[in-house]
C-alpha positions in Angstrom: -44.3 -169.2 -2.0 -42.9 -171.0 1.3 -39.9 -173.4 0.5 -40.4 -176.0 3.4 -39.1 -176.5 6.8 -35.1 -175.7 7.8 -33.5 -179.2 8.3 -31.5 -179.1 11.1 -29.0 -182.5 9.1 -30.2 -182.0 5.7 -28.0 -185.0 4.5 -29.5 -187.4 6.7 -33.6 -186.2 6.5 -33.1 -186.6 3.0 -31.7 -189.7 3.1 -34.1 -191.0 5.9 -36.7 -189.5 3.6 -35.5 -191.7 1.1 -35.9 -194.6 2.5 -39.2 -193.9 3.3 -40.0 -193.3 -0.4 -38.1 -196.5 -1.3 -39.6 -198.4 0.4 -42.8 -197.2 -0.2 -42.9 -196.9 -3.9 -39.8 -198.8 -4.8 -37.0 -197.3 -7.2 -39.1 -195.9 -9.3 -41.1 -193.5 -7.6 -37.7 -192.6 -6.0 -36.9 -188.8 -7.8 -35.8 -185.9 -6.2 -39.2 -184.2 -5.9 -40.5 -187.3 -4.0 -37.5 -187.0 -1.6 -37.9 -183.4 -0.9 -41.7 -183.4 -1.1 -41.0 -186.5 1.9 -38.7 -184.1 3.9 -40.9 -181.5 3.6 -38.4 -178.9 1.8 -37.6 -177.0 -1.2 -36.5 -179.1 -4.5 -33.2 -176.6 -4.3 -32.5 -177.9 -0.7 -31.5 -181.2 -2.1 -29.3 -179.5 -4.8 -27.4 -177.3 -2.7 -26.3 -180.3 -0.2 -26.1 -182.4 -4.1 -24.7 -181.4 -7.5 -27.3 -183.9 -8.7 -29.6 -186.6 -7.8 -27.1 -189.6 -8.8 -24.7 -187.5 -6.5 -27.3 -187.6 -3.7 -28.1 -191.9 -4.5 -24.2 -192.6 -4.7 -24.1 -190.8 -1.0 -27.1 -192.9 -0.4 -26.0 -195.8 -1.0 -22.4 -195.1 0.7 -23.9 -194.2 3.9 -26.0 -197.7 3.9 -23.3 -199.6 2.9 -20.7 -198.1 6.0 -24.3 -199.3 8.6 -23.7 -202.7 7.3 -20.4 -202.4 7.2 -21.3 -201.9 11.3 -23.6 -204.9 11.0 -20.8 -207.1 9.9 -18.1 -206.0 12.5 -21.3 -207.8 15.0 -21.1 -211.2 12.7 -17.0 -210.7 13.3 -17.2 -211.1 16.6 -19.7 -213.7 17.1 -16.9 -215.8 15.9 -16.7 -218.8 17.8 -19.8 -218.4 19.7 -23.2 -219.8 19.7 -23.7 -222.0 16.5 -22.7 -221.4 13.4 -25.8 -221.9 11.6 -27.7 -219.7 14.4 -25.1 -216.8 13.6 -25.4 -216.6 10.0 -29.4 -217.0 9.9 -29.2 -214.4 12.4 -26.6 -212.0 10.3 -28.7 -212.7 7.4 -31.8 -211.6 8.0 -30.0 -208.4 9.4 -28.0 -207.7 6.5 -31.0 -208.3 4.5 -33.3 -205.9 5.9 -35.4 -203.6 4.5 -33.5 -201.0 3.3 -30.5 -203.1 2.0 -32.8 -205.2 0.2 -34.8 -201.9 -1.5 -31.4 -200.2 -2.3 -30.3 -203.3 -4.8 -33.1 -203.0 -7.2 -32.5 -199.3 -7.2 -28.8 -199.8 -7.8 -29.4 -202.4 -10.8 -32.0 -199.9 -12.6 -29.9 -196.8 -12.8 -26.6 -197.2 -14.7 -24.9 -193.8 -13.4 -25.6 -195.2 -10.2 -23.2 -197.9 -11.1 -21.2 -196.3 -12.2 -20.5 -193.8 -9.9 -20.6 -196.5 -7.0 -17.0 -198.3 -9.2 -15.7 -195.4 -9.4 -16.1 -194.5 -5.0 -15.2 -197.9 -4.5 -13.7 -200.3 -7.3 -15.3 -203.7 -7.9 -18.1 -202.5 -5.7 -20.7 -201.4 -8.1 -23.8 -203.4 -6.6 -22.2 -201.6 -3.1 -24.3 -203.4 -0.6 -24.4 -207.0 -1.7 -20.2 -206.3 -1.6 -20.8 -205.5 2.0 -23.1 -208.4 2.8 -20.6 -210.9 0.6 -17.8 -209.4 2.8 -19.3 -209.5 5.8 -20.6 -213.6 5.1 -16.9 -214.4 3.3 -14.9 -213.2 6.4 -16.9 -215.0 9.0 -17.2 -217.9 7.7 -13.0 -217.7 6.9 -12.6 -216.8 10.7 -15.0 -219.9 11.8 -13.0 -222.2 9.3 -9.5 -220.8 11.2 -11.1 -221.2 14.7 -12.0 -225.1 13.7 -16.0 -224.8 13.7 -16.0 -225.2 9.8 -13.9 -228.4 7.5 -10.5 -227.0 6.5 -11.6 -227.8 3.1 -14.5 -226.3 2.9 -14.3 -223.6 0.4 -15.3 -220.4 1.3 -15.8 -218.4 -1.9 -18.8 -221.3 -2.9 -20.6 -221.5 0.3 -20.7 -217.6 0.5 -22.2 -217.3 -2.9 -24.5 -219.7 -2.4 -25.8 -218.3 1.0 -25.6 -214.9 -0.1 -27.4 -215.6 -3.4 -29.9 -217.9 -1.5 -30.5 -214.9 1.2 -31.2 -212.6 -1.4 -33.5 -214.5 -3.2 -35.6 -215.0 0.0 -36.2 -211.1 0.8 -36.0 -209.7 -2.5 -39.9 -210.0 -2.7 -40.5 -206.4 -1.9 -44.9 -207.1 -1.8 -44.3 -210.2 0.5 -43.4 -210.4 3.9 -39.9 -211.0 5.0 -39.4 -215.0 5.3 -39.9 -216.8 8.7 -36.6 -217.6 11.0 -37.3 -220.6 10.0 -37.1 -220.5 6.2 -33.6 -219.0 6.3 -32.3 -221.4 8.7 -33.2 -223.7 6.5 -31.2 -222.5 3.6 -28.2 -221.6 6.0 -28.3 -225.8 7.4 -28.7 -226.7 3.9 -25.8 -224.8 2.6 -23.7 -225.7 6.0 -24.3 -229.7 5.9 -21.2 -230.7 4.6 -19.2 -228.5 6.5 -19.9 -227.7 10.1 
């Protein structure tokens, strides 16, 4: 009986595979066979690059968390720049994408997966909405210091709300992402009192 194709990276064909099986069928249909089946390899491939498949999902997740982290260093520098409200819509929908947005469902079904992420990274157990609150929190700080946002404004409150707001817009896995428009909207709303 053939086992599948060599994989030249393993780690990242499985996890691309991954995706693709996220994203397709969601966080349920994601099991090891489906991953391997995707990459088009043996079941034992996955296990000898993984002492299990919550190994595998907590290096998953980790890898995708270090992109965004990538994503936010862009949001970092566009400090000071264009407008504030056109910087955050635009960080937003990034940081939202896809595979961010399919990975938090899949993190909030599976309690190893939790707990495995506290223990790689304390108080980071939903791992990529840490990121995204990080990445939102830290701009908007560095706009507040550079005068584009009230010295009062507080921080911690307007990043809850535009994170929790963002999420809520492209957490609709069967719908389309929202328009520009829609997430400028809750970005301006959010912003009013302070830019």
């Amino acid at each position: 009986m053939p086992t599948g194709v060599h994989l030249r990276d393993a780690r990242r064909q499985l996890f691309e595979a991954a995706e693709r099986v996220l994203l397709r069928d969601g966080p349920n249909g994601l099991t090891s066979r489906a991953v391997t089946d995707e990459a088009g390899c043996a079941k034992g491939v996955l296990h000898r690059h993984f002492t299990d498949f919550d190994t595998f999902l907590t290096e998953l997740v980790l890898d995708r968390a270090a992109q965004l982290e990538r994503q936010a260093q862009a949001l970092r520098e566009a400090v000071g720049t264009g407008t504030v409200a056109d910087n955050l819509t635009d960080a937003l929908t990034t940081l939202f994408g896809p595979v961010p947005v399919a990975i938090i469902p899949l993190i909030t079904s599976r309690d190893e997966l939790r707990a495995r992420l506290r223990q790689a990274r304390p108080g980071g157990g939903i791992a990529i909405l840490a990121q995204i609150t990080a990445a939102v929190s830290t701009y908007l700080a560095d706009e507040r210091a550079a005068g584009r946002i009230s010295a009062d404004a507080d921080i911690d409150s307007l990043t809850l709300s535009l994170v929790g707001g963002g999420h809520l817009l492209f957490a609709d896995r069967d719908a389309d992402p929202p328009t520009t428009a829609a997430v400028k909207k809750l970005v301006t709303t959010v912003l009013a009192d302070v830019v």
